[in-house]
C-alpha positions as CSV (number, residue, x, y, z in Angstrom):
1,X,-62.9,55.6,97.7
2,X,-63.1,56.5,101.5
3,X,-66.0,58.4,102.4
4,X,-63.3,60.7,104.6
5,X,-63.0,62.2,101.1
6,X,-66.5,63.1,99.1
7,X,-65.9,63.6,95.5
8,X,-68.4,66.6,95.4
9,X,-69.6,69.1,98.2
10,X,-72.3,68.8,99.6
11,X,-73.9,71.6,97.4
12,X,-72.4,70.6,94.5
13,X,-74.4,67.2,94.8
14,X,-77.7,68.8,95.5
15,X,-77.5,71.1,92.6
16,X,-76.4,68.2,90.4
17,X,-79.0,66.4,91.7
18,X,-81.6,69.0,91.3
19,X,-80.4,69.8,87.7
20,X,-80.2,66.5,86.6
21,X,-83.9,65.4,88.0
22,X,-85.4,69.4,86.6
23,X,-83.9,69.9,83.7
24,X,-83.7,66.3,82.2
25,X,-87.1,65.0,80.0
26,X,-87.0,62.1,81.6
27,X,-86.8,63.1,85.3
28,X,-89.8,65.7,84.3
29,X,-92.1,62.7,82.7
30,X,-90.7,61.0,86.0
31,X,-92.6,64.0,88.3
32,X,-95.4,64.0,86.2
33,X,-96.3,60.4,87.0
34,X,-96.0,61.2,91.2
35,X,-92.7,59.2,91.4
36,X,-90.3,61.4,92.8
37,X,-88.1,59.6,95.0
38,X,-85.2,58.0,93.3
39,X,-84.7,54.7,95.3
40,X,-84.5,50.7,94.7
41,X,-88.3,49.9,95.0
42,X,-89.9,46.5,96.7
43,X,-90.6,45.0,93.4
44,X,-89.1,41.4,94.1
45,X,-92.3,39.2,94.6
46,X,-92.5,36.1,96.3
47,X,-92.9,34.3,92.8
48,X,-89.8,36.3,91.5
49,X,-87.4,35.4,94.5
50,X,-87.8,31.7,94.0
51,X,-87.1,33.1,90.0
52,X,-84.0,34.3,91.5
53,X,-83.0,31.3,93.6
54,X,-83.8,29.1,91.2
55,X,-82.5,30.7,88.3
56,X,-79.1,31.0,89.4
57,X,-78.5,28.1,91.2
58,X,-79.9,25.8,88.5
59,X,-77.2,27.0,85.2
60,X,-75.2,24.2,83.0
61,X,-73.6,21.6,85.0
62,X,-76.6,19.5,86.3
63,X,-77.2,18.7,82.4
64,X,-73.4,18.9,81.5
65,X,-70.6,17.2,84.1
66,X,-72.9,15.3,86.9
67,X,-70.3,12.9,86.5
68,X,-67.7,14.6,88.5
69,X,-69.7,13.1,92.0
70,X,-69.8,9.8,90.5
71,X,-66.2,9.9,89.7
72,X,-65.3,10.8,92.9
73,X,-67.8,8.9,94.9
74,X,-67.5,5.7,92.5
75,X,-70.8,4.3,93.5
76,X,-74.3,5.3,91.8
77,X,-76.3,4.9,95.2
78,X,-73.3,6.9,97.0
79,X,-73.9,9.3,94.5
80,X,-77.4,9.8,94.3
81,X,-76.9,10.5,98.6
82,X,-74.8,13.0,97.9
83,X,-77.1,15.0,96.2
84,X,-79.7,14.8,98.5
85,X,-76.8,15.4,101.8
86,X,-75.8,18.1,99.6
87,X,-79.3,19.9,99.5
88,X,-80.1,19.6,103.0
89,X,-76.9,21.3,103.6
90,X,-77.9,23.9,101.2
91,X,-80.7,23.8,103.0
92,X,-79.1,24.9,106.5
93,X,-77.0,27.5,105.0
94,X,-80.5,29.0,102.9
95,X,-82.5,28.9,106.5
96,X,-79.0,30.3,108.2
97,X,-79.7,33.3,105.4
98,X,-83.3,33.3,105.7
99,X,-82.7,34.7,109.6
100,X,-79.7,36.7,108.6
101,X,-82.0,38.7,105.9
102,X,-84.8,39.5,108.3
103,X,-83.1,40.6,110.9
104,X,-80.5,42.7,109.1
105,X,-82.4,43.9,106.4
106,X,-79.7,45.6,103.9
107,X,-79.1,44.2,100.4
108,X,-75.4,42.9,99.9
109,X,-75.7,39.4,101.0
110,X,-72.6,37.7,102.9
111,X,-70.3,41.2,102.5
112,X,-73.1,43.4,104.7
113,X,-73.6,40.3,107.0
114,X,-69.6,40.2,107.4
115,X,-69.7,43.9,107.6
116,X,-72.1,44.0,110.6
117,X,-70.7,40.7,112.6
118,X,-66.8,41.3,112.1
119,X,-66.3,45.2,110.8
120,X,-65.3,46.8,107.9
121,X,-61.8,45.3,107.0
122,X,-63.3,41.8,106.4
123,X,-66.0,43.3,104.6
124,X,-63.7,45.1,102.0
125,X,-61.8,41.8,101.2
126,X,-65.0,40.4,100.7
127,X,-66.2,42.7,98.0
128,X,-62.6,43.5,96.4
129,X,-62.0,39.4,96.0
130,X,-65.5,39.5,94.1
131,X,-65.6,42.6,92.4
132,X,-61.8,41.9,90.7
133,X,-62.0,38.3,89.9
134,X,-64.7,35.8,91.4
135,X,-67.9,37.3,89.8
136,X,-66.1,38.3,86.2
137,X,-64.4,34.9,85.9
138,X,-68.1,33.0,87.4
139,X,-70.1,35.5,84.9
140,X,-67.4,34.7,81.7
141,X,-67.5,31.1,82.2
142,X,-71.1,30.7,82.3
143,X,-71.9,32.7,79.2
144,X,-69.4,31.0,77.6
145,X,-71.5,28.1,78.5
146,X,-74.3,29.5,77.1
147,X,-72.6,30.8,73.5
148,X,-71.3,27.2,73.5
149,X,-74.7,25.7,73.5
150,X,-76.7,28.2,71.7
151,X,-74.3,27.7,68.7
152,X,-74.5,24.0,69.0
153,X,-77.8,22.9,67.0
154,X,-76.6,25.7,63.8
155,X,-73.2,24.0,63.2
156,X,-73.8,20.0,64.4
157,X,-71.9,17.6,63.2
158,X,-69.1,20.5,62.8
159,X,-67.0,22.0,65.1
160,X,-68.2,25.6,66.2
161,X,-65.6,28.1,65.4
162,X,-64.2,29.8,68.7
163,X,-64.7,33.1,67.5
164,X,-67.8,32.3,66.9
165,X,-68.4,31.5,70.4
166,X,-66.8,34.2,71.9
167,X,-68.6,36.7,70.1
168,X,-72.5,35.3,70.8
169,X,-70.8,35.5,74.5
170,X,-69.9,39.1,74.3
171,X,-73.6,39.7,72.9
172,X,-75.1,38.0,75.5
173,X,-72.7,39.6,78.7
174,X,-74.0,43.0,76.8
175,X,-77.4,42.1,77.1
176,X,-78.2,41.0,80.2
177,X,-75.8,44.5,81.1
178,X,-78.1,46.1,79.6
179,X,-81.3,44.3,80.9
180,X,-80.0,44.8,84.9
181,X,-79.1,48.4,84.0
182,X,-82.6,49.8,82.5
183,X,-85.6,48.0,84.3
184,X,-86.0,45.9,87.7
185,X,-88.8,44.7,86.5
186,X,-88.1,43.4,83.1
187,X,-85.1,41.4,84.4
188,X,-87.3,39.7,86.9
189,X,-90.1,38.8,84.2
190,X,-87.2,37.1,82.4
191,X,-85.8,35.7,85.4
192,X,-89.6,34.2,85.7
193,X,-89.6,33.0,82.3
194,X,-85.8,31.2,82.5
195,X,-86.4,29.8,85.5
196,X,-89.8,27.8,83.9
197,X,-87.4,26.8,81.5
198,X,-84.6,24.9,83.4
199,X,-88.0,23.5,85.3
200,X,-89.0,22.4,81.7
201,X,-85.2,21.4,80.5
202,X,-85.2,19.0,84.3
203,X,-88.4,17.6,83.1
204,X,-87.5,16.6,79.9
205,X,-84.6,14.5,81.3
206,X,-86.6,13.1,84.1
207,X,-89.9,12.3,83.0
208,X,-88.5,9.3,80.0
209,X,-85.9,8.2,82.6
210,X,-89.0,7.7,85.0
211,X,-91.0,6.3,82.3
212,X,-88.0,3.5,82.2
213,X,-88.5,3.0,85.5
214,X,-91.3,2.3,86.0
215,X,-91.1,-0.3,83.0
216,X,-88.5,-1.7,85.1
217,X,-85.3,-1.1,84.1
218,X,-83.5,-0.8,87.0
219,X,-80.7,-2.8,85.9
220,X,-77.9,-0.1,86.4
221,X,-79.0,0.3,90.3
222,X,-78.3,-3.1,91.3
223,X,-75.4,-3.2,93.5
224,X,-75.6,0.8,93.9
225,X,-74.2,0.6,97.0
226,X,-71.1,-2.0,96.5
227,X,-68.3,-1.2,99.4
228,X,-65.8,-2.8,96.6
229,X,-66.7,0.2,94.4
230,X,-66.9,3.1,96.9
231,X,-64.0,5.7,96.8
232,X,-63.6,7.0,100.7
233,X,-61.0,9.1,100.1
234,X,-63.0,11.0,97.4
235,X,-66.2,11.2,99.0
236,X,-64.6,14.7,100.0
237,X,-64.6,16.0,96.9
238,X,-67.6,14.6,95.6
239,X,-69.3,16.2,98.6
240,X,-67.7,19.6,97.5
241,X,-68.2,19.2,93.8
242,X,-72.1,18.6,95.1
243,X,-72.1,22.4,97.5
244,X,-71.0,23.4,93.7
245,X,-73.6,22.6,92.1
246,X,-76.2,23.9,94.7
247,X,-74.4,27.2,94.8
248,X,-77.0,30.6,94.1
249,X,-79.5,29.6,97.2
250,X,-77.8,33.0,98.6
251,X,-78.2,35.3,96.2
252,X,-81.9,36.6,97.2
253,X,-79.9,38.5,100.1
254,X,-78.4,40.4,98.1
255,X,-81.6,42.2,97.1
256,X,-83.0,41.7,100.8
257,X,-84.0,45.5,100.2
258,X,-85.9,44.9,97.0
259,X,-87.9,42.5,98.5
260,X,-91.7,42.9,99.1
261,X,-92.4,41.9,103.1
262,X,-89.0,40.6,103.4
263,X,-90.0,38.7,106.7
264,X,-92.3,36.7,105.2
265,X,-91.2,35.8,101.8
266,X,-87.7,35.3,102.0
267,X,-88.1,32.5,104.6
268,X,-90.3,30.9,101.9
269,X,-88.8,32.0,99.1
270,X,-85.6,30.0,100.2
271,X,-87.4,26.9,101.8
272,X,-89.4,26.6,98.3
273,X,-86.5,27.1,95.9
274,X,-84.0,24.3,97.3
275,X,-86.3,22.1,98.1
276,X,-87.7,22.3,94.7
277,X,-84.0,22.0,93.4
278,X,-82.6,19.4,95.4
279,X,-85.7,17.3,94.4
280,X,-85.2,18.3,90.6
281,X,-81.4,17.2,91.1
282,X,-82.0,13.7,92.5
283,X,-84.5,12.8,90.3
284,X,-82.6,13.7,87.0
285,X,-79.8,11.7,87.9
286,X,-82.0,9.0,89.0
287,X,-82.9,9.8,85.1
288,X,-79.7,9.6,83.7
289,X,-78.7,6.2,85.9
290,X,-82.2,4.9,84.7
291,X,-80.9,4.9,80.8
292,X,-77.2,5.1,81.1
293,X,-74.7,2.8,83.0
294,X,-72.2,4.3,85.2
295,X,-69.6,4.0,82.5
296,X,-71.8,5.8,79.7
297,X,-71.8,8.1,82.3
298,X,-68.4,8.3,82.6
299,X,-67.7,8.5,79.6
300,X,-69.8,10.8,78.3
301,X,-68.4,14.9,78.0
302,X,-72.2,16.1,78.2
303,X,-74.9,13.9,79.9
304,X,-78.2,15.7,79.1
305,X,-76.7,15.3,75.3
306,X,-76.2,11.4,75.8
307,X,-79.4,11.1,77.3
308,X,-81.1,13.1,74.9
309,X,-79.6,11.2,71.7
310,X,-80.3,7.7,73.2
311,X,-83.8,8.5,74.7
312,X,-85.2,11.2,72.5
313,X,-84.0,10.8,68.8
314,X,-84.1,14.2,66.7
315,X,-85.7,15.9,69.7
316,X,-82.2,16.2,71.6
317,X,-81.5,19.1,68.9
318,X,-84.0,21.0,71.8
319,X,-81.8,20.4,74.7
320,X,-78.5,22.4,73.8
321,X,-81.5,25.0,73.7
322,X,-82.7,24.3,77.2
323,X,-78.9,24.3,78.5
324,X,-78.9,28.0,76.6
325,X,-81.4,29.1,78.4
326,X,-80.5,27.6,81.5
327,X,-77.0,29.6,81.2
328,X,-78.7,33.0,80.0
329,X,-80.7,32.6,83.6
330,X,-77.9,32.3,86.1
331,X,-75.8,35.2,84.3
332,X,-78.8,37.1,84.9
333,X,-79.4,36.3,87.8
334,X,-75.9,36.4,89.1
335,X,-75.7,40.3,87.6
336,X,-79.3,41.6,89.2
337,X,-77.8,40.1,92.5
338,X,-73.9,40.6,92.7
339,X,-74.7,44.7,91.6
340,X,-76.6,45.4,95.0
341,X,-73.4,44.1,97.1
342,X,-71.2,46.9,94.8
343,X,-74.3,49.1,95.3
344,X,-73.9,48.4,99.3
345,X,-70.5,48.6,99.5
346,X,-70.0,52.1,97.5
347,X,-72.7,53.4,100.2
348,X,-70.3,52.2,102.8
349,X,-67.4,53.6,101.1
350,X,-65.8,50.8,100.2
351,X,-65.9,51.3,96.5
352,X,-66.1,54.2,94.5
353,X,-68.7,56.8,95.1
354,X,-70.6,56.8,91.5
355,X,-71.4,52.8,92.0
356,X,-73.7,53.9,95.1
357,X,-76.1,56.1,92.8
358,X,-79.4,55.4,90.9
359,X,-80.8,56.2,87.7
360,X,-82.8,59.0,88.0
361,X,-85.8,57.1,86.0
362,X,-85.1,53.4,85.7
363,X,-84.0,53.4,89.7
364,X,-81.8,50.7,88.8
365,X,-77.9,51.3,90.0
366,X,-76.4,51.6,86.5
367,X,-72.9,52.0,88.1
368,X,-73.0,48.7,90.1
369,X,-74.1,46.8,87.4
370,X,-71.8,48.5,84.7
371,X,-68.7,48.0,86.9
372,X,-68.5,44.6,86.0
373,X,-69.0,45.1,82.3
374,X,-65.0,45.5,81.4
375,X,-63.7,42.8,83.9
376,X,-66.1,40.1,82.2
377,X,-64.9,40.8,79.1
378,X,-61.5,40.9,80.1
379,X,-61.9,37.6,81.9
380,X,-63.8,36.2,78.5
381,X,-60.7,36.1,76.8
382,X,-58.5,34.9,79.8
383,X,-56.7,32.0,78.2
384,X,-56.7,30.6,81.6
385,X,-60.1,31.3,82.6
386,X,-61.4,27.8,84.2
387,X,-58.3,27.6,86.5
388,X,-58.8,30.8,87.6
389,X,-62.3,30.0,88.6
390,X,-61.1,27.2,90.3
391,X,-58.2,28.2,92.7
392,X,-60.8,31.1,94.1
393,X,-64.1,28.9,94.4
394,X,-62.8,28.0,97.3
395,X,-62.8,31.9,99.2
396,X,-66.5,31.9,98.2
397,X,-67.1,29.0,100.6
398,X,-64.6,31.0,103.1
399,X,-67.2,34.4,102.5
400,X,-70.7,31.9,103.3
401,X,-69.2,30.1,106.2
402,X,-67.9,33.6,108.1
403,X,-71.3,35.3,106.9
404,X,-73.1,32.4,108.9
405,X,-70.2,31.8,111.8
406,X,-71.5,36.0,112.1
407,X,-75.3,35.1,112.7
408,X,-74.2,33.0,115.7
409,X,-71.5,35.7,116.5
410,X,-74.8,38.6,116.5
411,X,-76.7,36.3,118.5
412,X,-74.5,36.5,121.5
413,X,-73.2,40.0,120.6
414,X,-77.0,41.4,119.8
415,X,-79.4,39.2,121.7
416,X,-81.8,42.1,121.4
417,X,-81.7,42.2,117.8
418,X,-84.9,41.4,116.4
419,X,-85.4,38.2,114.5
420,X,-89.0,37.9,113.0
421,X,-87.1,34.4,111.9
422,X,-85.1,32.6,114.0
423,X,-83.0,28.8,113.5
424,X,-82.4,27.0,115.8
425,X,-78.5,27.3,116.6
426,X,-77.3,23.6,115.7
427,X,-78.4,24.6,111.8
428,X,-75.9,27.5,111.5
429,X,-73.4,25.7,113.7
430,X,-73.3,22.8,111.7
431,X,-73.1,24.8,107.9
432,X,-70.7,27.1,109.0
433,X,-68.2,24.2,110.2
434,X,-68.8,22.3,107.0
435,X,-67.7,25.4,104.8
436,X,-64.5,26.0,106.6
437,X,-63.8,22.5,106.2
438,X,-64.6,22.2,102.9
439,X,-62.1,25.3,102.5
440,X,-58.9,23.4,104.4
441,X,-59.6,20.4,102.6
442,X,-59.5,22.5,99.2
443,X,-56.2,24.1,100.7
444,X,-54.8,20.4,101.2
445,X,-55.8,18.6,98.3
446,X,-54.5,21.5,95.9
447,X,-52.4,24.0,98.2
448,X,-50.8,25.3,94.7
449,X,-53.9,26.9,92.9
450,X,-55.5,27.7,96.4
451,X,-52.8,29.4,98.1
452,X,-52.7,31.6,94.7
453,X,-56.3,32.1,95.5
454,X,-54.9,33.2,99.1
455,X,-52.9,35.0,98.1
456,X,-55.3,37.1,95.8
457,X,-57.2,37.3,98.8
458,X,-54.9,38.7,101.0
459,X,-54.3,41.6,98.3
460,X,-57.2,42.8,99.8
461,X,-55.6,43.9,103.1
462,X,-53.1,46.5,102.0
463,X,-56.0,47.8,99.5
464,X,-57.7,48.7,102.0
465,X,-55.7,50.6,104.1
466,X,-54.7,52.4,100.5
467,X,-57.7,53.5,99.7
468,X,-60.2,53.3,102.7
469,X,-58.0,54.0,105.9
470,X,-55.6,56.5,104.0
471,X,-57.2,60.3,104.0
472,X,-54.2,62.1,102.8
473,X,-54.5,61.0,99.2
474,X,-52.4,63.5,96.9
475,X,-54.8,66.5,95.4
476,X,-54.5,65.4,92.4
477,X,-56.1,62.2,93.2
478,X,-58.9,64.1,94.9
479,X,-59.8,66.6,91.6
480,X,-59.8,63.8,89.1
481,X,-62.0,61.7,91.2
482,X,-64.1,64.4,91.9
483,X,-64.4,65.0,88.1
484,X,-64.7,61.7,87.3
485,X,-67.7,61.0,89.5
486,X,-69.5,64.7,88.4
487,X,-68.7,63.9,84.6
488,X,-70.4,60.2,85.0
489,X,-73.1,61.4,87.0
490,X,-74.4,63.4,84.0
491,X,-73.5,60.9,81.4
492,X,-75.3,58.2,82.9
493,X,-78.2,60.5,84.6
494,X,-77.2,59.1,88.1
495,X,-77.1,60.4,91.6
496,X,-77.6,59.5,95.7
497,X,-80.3,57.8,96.7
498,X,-82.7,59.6,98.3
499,X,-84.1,58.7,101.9
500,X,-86.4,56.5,102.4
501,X,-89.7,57.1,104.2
502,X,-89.4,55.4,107.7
């Protein structure tokens, strides 16, 4: 993996590289059209970033499990401020990446940040954690989500078959694969499209539990903010189960490079997205408190379905449809994103070299987003799958809160970096201190499943040293790698990227 040890000379890789762009059809129709540089093009509008944002932070739980910060908080009107504390966090941390993505302008998100505040060793743990397990188990349980829900209105009142389920997910993993891995451009027009949809899916629950309302039912807010019902001790985790739920505002970084005048749209890109969220969040539980008591709410093991069967009658057979959709969204999303760090950290040589090359016509990295494939379906048939997810959530938070801990870090290490965006220095202070609280108190409420997730962590360290600081790798090793990366660069019609015009 170490760039100390090229899989190919460097004349090998220019032949290959000029066979593969001569002699291949495709490469030739490529000439003929005047595009001859194989590179990640600038084709992520303005209106396509806030796709992104909003698309992947927005998948299944606002319309399945809101109840988790009401259980914890035990107070509707506590609840309802926890949403809106939990955005203008979001907030801090998006504005904290808004100046980290100007002035270091590299796709990867938090791992290149971490890479250029604290070096390459904290960088590797970083992708490794997420390569191996975060992104597979976050990308199995969402489309599990969404074959959950898709299936829903073709076998109600019966029980859908598991089988069933897993194999409309393995469909769906497959096709947004393949989406990411043929055309930039086709995965942001659906990106576009989902994203209009959870806005549509939001304002069918909020627009009838407004309509209420203003009709006056405000029954279920009186005493919203009773001390007597108030759980301090779990305010905590209600506050973290909230960051949750706002998680994705990140994930435009980690196309920084695809981005179309990156100093100016992905400040607003950001600033519009989870502003946009966070008021689309408060008002649809403001929805679901406007029709349901707390209890329903409680009670209930989907909300939007509740909501939709008291409020809208045969019509709620559309929402399992919206929640699909919703889910389709942030796996995309997440894919077209979490591919440019692997991307990234192959061209640092921190993975192997075939994930840091580019379709020769589609100039989408094929590798990077085909890597995941076989881990997510591994993870799709994890019998343990949800724990898993749980015991690393919290390293995530670890990643963001060192990524933004680095921008203050840069700003006393590289005052003469330039920053066409700058925050003032409370903001990052402030997000990156929450985070690494939030992570000790996730170590001390459930040290168990954390410190596994440590521990998985921390696997990271003597990886690296294997296959990063360690040049004397056996020959063997060397050859098979070597034909390994030659024999997938002609099967997939991959190589380098070239340079870039400055």
């Amino acid at each position: 993996m170490s760039k100390k040890v090229l899989t190919t000379s460097f004349h090998e890789e220019k032949h290959l590289k000029r066979d593969l762009k001569n002699d291949n059809p495709l490469s030739s129709a490529n000439k003929c059209s005047g595009e001859s540089k194989v590179v990640l093009k600038q084709k992520v509008t303005l209106f396509r970033g806030i796709s992104i944002i909003i698309g992947t932070i927005i998948g299944a739980g606002i319309f399945i499990s809101p109840k988790g910060i009401l259980k914890s908080s035990g107070s509707v009107g506590i609840s309802l401020v926890i949403w809106i504390l939990c955005g203008i966090l979001s907030l801090f941390g998006a504005l904290s990446y808004a100046e980290l993505g100007t002035c270091i302008k590299k796709s990867g998100g938090y791992y290149s940040y971490i890479l250029e505040a604290f070096g390459a060793l904290p960088a590797f743990v970083t992708v490794w954690v997420e390569l191996l397990v975060i992104r597979p188990a976050a990308t199995a349980v969402i489309s599990l989500a969404f074959g959950q829900y898709i299936l829903e209105p073709w076998f109600t009142p019966c029980e859908i078959p598991p089988l069933a389920v897993k194999l409309i997910t393995a469909f769906s993993i497959t096709l947004v694969m393949f989406l990411n891995g043929t055309s930039v451009s086709w995965s942001a027009r659906i990106q576009m499209f989902l994203a209009c949809c959870k806005l549509v899916a939001i304002m069918v629950v909020i627009v009838p539990g407004l309509i209420l309302l203003f009709k006056g039912q405000t029954q279920n807010f009186r005493n919203a903010f009773s001390y007597e019902s108030i759980d301090v001790m779990g305010l905590p985790l209600a506050f973290y189960a909230g960051m949750y739920a706002y998680s994705g505002w990140f994930y435009l970084n980690f196309v920084a490079e695809e981005v179309e005048n990156p100093e100016k749209n992905i400040p607003l890109a950001i600033c519009i997205s989870i502003v946009t969220v966070t008021v689309g969040y408060v008002l649809t539980n403001t929805a679901y408190f406007a029709a349901m008591t707390a209890e329903e709410v409680l009670a209930s093991p989907a909300v939007a379905m509740t909501f939709a069967e008291q409020m809208m009658g045969r019509f709620s057979l559309a929402v399992p449809i919206l929640v699909s959709l919703s889910c389709f969204g942030s796996m995309n999303g997440g894919i077209f994103a979490v591919s440019r760090m692997f991307y990234v950290a192959s061209c640092e040589g921190h993975l192997p070299e075939i994930v840091s090359m580019i379709h020769i016509q589609k100039h989408t990295p094929l590798p990077a987003v085909m890597v995941l494939y076989p881990l997510v379906i591994i993870m799709l048939f994890s019998s343990d799958l949800y724990s898993l997810l749980n015991f690393l959530s919290f390293v995530r938070w670890l990643f963001i809160g060192l990524s933004v801990a680095g921008l203050i870090y840069l700003r006393y290490k590289r005052p003469e970096m330039p920053r066409p965006f700058k925050v003032p220095l409370f903001i990052p202070a402030f997000f990156s201190f929450t985070c690494m609280f939030m992570v000790f108190l996730s170590l001390y409420s459930d040290p168990v499943n954390n410190g596994i997730g440590v521990a998985v962590t921390l696997t990271g360290i003597p990886a690296y040293y294997i296959f990063i600081v360690w040049d004397k790798k056996p020959r063997w090793f060397n050859n098979l790698m070597a034909i390994t990366t030659r024999s997938l660069q002609l099967i997939l019609k991959v190589v380098h990227a070239d340079a870039k015009d400055e």
